[in-house]
C-alpha positions, 0 to 999 in steps of 0.5 A: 486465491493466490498469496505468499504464505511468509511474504515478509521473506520476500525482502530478501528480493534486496539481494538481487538487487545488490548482485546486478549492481554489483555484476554492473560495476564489475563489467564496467570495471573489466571493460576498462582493464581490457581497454587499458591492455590494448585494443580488442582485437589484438586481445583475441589473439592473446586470449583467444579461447576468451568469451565476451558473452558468457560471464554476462549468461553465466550471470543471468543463470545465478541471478534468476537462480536467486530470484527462484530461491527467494521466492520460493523462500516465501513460498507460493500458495494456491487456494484449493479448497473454498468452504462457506465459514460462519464469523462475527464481524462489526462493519467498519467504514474508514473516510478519507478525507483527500481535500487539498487542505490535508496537503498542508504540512503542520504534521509531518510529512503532510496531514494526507500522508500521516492520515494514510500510514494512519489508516493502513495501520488501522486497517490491521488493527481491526483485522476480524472486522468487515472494512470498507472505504470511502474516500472524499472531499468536495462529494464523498466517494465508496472506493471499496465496499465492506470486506475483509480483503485487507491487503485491498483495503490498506493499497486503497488506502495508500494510492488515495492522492487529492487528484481523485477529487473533482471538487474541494470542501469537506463534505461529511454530511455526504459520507454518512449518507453514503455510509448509511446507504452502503450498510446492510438494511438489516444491520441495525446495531453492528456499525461504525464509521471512522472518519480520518480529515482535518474537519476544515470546511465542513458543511452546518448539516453534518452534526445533523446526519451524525444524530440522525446515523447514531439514532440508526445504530451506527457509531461515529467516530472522529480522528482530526489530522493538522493542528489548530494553529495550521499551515499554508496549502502547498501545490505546483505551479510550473514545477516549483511549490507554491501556497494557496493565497487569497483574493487579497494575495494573503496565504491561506492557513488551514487550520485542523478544527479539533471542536467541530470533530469533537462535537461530531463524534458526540452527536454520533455516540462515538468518540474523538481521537487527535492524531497527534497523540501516539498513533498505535495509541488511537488505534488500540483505543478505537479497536477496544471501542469498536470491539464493544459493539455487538457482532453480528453472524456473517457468513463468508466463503473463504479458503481453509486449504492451500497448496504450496509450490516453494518446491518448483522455484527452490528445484529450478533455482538448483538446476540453474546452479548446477547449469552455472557450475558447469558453463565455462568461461571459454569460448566452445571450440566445438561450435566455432569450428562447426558451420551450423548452417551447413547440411 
């Protein structure tokens, strides 16, 4: 298995950056100074050891010099050694709700988009658990079976967009089918699921299935997204932004239903979150719930050894400075003078 060991390290990347745009404008700005003495061919005889190419290749060696230097900085690691650990873990399936109701822009930037940076972060906030995915809307979908690949879980969670949909609704009662069937058999009492929606739309058996699932052992919990006054639904018409309307052209407003969620969490033994609170909040709140539940014995292969190739990247990134140190400006006379092609 690959992976960063300080991957944060990896922001200094911005650097690189910075020089390319930098060494752009200076080739832009040293074009218009020769252009301003003169035409170029009357400047070769003025400069003629001058190099029109070797700035830019003496460039491209300092650039990929520091390209090496960062990451080796976050230092490369290869798993090299997989042992089978024991752990206690609860299984946790997260819902998405990606109707296009959560398009609506009551809560700021979107309802989708406070329930995605929600979600990433509750995803590092139950790091130690098993996390599974599942996203829906009109039909509920497993985007990612339980785990504890958390960098998956939170990417997941991130490219999720309404467009996966093929149908619109709420439809909970589904996630919990699909919940309860993608759980272990055996796993009685060491579940929970979140689910993260606007509670709009939603289908009269839910409450039903919630029942149904806590008796099962599972726990459910609810975090509403939009508030109770709502908003239009936005989306795209030929490139502008227009709102859902009606048969009788009245906008429609989406409004976050904070009673059906409150109930369902209570049918499911769990509890109700408004993300209009603190979201670190919510999430501290739900982790200390969650951890209450019993964990169970999981065993999981995972890598206890890894070794670290920083040294490749550092020693290839000082051999391009020492090539750069070196490497003149100058045209090599050497070269000119010496017909390559002649034997």
């Amino acid at each position: 298995m690959f992976r960063f060991e300080n991957i944060h390290h990896l922001y200094a990347l911005a650097a690189v950056l910075i020089t390319v745009i930098a060494f752009l404008w200076y080739l832009s700005y040293r074009r218009t100074a020769l252009e301003q003495l003169g035409a170029w061919g009357s400047l070769e005889k003025l400069i003629p050891g001058y190099s029109k190419s070797k700035p830019t290749l003496k460039y491209v060696f300092l650039a990929v010099a520091l390209l090496c230097l960062c990451i080796g900085w976050a230092n490369p690691q290869w798993g090299s050694k997989k042992e089978k650990v024991q752990a206690k873990a609860v299984d946790v399936f997260i819902a998405l709700d990606i109707s296009n109701s959560m398009l609506a822009e009551d809560v700021r930037p979107s309802r989708l988009e406070q329930a995605q940076k929600f979600g990433q972060d509750l995803v590092v906030g139950l790091k130690g658990e098993r996390i599974g995915l599942i996203l829906f809307a009109g039909n509920a979908y497993l985007q990612m079976p339980l785990t504890n690949d958390y960098a998956a879980a939170a990417m997941f969670i991130k490219s999720a967009n309404t467009g996966l949909a093929p149908t619109q609704g709420t439809a909970i009662a589904e996630v919990i089918d699909l919940a309860t069937r993608s759980f272990s058999e055996d796993n009685k009492h060491h579940k929970a699921l979140v689910i993260i929606t606007d509670g709009e739309n939603h289908d009269d058996s839910a409450l039903v299935r919630a029942a149904e699932a806590s008796e099962d052992g599972m726990l459910i919990f609810t975090v509403g997204v939009g508030t109770a006054e709502g908003a239009p639904i936005p989306f795209s018409f030929n490139g502008r932004k227009a709102f859902k309307q009606d048969k009788s052209g009245q906008r429609v407003v989406s409004k976050m239903n904070p009673v059906m969620l409150t109930e369902l969490a209570t049918k499911g033994n769990g509890t109700y979150f408004n993300l209009q609170e603190n979201s670190q909040k919510v999430i501290n709140e739900l982790d200390k719930r969650i951890d209450k539940i019993e964990k169970r014995d999981i065993e999981q292969r995972s890598f206890t050894e890894y070794n670290s190739y920083f040294q490749y990247f550092i020693g290839f990134a000082i051999l391009l400075m020492l090539v750069d140190l070196f490497f003149s400006y100058r045209k090599n006379q050497w070269i000119k003078n010496k017909d390559i092609f002649d034997v």
